[in-house]
DSSP file (Angstrom, degrees, kcal/mol; ACC not computed):
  #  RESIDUE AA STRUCTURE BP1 BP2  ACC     N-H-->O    O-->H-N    N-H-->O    O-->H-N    TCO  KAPPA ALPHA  PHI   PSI    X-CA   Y-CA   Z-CA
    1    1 A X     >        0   0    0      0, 0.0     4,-2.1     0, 0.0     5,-0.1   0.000 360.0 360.0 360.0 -30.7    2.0   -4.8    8.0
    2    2 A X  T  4  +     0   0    0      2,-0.2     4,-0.3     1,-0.2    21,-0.0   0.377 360.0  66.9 -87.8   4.9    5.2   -5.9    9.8
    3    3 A X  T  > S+     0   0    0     16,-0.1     4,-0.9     2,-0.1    -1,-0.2   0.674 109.5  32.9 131.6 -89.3    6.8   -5.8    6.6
    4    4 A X  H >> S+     0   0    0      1,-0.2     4,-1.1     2,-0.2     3,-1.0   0.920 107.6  61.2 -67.8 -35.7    6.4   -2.0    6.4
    5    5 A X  H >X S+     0   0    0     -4,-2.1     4,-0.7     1,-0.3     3,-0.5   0.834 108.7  52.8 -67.9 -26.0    6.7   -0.9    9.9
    6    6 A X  H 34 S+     0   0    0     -4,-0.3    -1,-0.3     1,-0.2    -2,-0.2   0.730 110.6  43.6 -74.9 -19.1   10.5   -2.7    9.5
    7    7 A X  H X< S+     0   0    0     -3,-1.0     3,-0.8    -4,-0.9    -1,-0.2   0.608 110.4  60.1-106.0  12.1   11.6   -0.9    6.5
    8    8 A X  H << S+     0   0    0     -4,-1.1    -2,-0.2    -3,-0.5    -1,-0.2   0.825 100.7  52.7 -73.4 -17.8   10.2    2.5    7.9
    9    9 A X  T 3< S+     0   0    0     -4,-0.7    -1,-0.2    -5,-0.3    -2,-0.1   0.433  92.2 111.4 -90.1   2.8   12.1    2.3   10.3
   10   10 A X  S <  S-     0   0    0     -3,-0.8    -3,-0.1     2,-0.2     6,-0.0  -0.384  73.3-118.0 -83.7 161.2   15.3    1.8    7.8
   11   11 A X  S    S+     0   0    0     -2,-0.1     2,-0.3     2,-0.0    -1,-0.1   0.434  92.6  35.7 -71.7  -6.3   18.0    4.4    7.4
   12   12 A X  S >> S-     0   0    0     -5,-0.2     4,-1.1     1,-0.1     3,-0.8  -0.926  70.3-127.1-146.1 157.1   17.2    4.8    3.7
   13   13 A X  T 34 S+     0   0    0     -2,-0.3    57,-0.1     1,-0.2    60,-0.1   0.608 108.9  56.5 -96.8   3.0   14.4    4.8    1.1
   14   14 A X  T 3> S+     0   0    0      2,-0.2     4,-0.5     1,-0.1    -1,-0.2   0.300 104.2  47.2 -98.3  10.4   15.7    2.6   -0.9
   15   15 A X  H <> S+     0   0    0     -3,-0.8     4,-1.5     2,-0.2    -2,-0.2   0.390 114.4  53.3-119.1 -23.8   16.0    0.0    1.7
   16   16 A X  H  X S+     0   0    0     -4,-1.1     4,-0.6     2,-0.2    -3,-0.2   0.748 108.7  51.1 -87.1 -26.1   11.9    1.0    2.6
   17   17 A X  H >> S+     0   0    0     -5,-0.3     3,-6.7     2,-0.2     4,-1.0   0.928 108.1  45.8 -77.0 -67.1   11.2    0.5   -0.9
   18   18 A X  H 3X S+     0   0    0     -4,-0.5     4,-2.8     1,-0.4    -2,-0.2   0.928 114.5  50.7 -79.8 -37.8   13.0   -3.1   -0.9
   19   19 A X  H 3X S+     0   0    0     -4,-1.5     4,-1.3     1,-0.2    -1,-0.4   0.926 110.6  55.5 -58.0 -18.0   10.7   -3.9    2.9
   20   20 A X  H <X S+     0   0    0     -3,-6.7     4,-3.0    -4,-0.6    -1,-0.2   0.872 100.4  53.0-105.0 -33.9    7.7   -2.6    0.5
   21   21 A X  H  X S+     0   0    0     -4,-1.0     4,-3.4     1,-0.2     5,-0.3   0.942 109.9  51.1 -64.4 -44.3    8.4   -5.4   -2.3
   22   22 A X  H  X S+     0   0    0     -4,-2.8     4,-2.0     1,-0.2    -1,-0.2   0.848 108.4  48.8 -83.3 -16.5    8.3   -7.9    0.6
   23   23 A X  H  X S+     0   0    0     -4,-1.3     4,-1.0     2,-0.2    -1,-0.2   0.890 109.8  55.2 -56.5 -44.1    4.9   -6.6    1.8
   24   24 A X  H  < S+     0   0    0     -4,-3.0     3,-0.5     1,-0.2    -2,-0.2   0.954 114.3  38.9 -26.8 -73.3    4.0   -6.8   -1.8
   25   25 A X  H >X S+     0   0    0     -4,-3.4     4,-3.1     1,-0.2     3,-2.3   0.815 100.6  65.1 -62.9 -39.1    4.9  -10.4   -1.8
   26   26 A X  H 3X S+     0   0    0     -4,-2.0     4,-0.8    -5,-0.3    -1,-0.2   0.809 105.6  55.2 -74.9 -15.1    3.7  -11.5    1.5
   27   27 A X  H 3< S+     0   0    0     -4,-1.0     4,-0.3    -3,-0.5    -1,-0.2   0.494  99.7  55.8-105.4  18.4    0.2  -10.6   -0.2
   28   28 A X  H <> S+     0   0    0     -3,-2.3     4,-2.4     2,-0.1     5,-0.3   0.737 106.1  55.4 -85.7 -58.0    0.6  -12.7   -3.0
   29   29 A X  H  X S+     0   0    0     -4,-3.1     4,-1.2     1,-0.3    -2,-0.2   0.750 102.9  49.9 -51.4 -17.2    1.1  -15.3   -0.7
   30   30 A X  H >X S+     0   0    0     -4,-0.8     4,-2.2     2,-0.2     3,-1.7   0.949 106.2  57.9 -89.1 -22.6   -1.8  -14.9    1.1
   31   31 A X  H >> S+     0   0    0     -4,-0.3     3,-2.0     1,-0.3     4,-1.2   0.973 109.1  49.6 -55.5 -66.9   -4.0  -14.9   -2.3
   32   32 A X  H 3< S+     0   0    0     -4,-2.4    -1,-0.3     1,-0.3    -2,-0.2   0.664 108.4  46.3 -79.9  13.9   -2.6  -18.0   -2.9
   33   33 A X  H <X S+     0   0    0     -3,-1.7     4,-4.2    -4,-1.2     3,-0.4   0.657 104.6  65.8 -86.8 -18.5   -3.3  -19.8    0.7
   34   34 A X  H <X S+     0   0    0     -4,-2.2     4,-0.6    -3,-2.0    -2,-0.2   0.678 100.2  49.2 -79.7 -18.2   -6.8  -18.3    0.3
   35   35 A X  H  X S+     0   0    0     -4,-1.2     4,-1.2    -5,-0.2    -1,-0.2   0.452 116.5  45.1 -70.1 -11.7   -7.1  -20.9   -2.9
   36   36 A X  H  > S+     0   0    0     -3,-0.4     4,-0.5     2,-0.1     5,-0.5   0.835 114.1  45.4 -82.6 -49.8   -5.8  -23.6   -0.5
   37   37 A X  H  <>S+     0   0    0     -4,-4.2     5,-3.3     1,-0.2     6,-0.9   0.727 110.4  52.4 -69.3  -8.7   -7.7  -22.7    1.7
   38   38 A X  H ><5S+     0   0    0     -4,-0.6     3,-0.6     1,-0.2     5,-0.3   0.968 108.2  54.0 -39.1 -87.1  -10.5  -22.5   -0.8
   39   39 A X  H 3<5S+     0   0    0     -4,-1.2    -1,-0.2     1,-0.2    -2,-0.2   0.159 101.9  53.0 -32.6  -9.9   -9.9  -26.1   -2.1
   40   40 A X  T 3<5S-     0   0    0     -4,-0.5    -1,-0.2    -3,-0.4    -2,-0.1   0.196 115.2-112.1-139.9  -7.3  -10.1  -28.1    1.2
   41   41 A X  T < 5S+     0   0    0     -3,-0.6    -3,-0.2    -5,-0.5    -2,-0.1   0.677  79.7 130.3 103.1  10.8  -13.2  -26.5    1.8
   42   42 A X  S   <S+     0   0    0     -5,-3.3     2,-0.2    -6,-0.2    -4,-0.2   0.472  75.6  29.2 -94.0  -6.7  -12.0  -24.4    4.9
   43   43 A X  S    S-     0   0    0     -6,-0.9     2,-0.2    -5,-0.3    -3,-0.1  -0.950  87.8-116.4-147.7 151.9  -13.3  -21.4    3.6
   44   44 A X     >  -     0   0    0     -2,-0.2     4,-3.2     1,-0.1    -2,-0.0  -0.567  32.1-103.3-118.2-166.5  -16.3  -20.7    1.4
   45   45 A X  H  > S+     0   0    0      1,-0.2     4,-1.1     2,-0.2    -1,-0.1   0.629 120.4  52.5 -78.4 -20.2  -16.5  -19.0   -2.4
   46   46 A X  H  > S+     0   0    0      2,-0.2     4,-1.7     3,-0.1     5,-0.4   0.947 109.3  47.7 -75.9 -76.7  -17.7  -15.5   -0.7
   47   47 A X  H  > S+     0   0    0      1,-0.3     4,-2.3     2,-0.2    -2,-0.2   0.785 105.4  56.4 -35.8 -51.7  -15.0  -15.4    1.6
   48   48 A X  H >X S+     0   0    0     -4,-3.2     4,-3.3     2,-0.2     3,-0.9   0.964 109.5  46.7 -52.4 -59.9  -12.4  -16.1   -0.8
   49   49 A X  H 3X S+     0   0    0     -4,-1.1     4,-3.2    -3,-0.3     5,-0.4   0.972 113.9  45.8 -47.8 -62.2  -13.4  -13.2   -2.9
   50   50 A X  H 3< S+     0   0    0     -4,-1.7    -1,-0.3     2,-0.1     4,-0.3   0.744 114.2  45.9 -66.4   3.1  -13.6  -11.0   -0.2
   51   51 A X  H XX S+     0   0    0     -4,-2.3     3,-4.7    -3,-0.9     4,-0.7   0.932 118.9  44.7 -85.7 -80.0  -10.3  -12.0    1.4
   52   52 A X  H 3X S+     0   0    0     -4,-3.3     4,-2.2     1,-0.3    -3,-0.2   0.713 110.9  55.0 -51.6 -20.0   -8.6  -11.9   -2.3
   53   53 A X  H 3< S+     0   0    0     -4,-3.2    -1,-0.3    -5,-0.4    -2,-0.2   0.873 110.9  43.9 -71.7 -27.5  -10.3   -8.5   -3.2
   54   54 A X  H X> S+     0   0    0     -3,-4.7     4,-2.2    -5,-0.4     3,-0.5   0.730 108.7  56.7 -90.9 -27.1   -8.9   -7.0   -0.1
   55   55 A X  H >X S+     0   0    0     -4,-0.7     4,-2.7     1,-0.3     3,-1.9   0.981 107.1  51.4 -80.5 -72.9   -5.5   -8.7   -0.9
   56   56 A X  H 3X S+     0   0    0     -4,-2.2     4,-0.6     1,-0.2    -1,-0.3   0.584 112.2  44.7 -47.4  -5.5   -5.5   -6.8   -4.5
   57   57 A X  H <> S+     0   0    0     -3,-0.5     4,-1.4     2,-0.2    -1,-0.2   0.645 110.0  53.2-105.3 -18.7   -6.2   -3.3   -2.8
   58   58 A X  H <X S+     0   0    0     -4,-2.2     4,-2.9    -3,-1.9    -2,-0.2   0.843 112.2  47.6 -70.3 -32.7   -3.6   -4.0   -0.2
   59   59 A X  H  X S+     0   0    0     -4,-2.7     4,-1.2     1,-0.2     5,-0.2   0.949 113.3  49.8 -63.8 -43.2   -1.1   -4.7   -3.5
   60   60 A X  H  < S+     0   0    0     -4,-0.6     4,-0.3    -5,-0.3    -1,-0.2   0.747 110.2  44.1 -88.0 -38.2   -2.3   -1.6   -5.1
   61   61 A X  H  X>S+     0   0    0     -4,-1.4     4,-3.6     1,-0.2     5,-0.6   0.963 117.2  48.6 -58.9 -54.1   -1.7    0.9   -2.1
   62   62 A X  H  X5S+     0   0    0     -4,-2.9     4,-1.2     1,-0.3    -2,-0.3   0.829 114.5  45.3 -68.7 -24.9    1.9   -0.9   -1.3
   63   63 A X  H  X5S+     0   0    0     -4,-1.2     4,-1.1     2,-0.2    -1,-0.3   0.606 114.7  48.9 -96.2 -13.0    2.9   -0.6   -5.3
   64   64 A X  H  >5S+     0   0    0     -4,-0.3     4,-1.4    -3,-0.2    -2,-0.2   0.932 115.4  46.2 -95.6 -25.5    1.4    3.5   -5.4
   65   65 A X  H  X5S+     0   0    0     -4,-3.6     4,-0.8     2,-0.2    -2,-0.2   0.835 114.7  42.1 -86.8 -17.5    3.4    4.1   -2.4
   66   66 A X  H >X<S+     0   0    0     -4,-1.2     3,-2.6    -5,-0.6     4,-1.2   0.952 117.3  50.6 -62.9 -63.1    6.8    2.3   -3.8
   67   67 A X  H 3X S+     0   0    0     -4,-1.1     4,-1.0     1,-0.3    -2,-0.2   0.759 108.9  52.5 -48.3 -82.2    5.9    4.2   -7.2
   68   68 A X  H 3X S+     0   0    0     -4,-1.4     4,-1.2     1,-0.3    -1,-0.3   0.381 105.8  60.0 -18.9 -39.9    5.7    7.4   -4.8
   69   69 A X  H XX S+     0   0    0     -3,-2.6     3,-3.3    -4,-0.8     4,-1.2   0.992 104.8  40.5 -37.1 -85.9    9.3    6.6   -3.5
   70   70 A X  H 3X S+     0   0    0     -4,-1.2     4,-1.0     1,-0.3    -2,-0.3   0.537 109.7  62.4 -68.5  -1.0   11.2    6.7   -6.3
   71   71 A X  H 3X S+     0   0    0     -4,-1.0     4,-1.5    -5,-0.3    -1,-0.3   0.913 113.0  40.3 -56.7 -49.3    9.2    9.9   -7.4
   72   72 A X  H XX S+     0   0    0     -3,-3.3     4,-1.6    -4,-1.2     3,-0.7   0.897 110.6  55.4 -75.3 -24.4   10.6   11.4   -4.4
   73   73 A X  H 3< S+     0   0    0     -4,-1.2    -1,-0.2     1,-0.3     3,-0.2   0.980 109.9  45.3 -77.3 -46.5   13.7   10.0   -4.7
   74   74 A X  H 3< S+     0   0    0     -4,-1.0    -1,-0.3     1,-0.2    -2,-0.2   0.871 108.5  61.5 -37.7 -36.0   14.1   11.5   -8.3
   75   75 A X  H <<        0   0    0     -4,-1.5    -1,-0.2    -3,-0.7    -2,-0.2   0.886 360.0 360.0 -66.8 -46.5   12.9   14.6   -7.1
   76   76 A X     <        0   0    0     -4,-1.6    -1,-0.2    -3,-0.2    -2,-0.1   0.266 360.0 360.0 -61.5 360.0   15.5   15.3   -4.6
């Protein structure tokens, strides 16, 4: 979330697209600390799923609004 609110706040949309990739990323990462955390027992086999399900719909909003960029940017 902090992620996007810094590249809205950028002068450009190609610099909000690049903040969007690291939002992107930062929810890869969490899928894969939700398999550590998985593994060490700190969390249980429910959890995981719903944590990681939620991770994949946050990846899927931040990649249709990057896709959605560079429509507008074509557009223009």
């Amino acid at each position: 979330m902090t992620n996007i609110a810094e590249g809205f706040d950028c002068d450009s949309q190609i610099e909000f697209a690049r903040f969007l990739g690291y939002s992107r990323r930062s929810a890869v990462e969490m899928q894969s600390l939700l398999y550590a955390a998985l593994d060490i027992g700190y969390i249980n086999k429910t959890t995981f799923d719903t944590e990681y399900q939620q991770a994949e719909k946050t990846k899927a909003i931040i990649g249709g609004l990057k896709t959605s960029l560079k429509k507008c940017s074509v557009n223009t």
